[in-house]
Each structure stands twice: as structure tokens, then as C-alpha cells.
C-alpha atoms as a printed R data frame, in Angstrom:
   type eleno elety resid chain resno       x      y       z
1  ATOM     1    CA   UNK     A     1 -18.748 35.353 -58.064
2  ATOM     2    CA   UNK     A     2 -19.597 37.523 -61.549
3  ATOM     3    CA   UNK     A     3 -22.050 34.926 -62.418
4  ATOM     4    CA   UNK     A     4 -24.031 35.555 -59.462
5  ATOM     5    CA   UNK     A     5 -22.791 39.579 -59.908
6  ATOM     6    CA   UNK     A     6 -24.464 39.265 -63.048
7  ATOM     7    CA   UNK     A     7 -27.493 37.222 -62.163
8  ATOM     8    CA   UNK     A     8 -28.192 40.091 -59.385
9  ATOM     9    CA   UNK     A     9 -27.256 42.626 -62.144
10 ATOM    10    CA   UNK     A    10 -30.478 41.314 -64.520
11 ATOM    11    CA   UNK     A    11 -32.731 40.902 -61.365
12 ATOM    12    CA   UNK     A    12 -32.444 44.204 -60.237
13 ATOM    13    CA   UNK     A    13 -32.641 45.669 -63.871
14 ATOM    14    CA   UNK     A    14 -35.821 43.708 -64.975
15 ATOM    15    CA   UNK     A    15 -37.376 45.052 -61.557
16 ATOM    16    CA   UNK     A    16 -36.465 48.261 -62.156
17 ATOM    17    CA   UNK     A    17 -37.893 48.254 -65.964
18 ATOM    18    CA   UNK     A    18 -41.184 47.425 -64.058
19 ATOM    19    CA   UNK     A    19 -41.363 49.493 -61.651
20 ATOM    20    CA   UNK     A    20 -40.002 52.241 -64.390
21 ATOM    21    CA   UNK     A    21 -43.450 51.220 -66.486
22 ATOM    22    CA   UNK     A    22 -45.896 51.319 -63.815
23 ATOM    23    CA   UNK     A    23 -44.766 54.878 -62.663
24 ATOM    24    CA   UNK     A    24 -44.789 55.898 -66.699
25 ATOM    25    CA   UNK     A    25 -48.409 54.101 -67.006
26 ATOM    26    CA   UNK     A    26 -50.254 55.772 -63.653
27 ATOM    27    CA   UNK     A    27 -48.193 59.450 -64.000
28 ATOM    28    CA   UNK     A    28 -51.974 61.022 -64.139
29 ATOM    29    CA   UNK     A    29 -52.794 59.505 -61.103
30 ATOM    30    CA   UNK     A    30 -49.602 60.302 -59.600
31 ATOM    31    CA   UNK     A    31 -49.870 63.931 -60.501
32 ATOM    32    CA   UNK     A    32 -53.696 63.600 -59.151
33 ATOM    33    CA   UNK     A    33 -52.850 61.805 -56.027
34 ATOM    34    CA   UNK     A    34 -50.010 64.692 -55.132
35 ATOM    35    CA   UNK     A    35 -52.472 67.507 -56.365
36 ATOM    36    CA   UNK     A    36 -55.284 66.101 -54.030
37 ATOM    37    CA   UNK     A    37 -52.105 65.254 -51.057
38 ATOM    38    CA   UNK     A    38 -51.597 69.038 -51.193
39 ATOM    39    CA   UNK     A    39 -54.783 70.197 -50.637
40 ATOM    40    CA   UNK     A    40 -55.896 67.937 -47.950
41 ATOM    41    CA   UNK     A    41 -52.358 66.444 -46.915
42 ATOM    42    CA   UNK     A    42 -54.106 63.201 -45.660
43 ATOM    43    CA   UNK     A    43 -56.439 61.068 -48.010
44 ATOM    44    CA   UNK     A    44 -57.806 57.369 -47.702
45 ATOM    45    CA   UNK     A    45 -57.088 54.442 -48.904
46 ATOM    46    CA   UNK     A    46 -60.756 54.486 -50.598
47 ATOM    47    CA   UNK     A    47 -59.846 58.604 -51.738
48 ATOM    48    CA   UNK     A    48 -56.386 57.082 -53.449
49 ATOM    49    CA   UNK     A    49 -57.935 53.722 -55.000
50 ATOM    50    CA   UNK     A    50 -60.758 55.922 -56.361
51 ATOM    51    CA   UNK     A    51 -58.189 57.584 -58.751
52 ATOM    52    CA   UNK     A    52 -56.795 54.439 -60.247
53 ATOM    53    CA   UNK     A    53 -60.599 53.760 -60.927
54 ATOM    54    CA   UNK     A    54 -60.870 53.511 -64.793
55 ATOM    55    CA   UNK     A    55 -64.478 54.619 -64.515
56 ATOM    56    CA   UNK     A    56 -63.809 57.458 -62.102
57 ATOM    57    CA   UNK     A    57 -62.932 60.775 -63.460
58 ATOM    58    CA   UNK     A    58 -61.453 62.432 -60.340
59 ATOM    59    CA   UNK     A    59 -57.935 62.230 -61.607
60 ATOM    60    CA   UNK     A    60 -58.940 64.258 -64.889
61 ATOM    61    CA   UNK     A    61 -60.930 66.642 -63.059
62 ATOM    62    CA   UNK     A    62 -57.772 67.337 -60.713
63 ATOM    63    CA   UNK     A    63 -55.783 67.319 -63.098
64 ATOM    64    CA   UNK     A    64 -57.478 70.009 -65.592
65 ATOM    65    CA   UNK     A    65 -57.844 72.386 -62.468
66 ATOM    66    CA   UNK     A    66 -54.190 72.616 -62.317
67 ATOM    67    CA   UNK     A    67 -54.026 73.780 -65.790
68 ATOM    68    CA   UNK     A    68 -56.514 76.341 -65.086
């Protein structure tokens, strides 16, 4: 039973790392994302995928208003 306790143990930590890194690597879009869910409190799927766009600048733009 602890080997499988400690298989489980690694599984969820490795996932957890992952998901850790992909919340640390979009936090500008996250911040955008919420800034832009507050102001219209419903946004697209097309809205959303348009601020993980590398090329778009929407999530810098939201961003820098906040700071404003």
C-alpha cells in the first residue's frame, strides 16, 4: 500500500508542478482575461483565445489601463 501511496504521491505532485507553470507562464493573460471578465462579465471563446494570441496585444493594452 505506500508504494502505490507514493506512486499517487509523485503523480499528483508532477501534475501539480504543471499546472503550477502554466498559471506562472499565462499570469498576464490571466490578469487580462479577469480585467476584461469584469467589465463585460461574459466574453467568447474567440474574446479569451484572442489574449493568449502571441501576436495580439489586447492583454498588454488591458493590462496597462489598470495601471493607469
Amino acid at each position: 500500500a505506500s508504494v502505490i501511496d507514493e506512486e499517487v504521491r509523485e503523480i499528483v505532485d508532477t501534475c501539480y508542478k504543471k499546472a503550477k507553470k502554466i498559471i506562472e507562464d499565462h499570469m498576464e493573460q490571466l490578469h487580462a482575461s479577469a480585467a476584461l471578465l469584469m467589465e463585460k462579465e461574459k466574453i467568447g471563446r474567440e474574446e479569451f483565445e484572442s489574449l493568449f494570441d502571441a501576436d495580439n496585444n489586447q492583454a498588454d493594452s488591458l493590462t496597462n489601463e489598470e495601471t493607469v
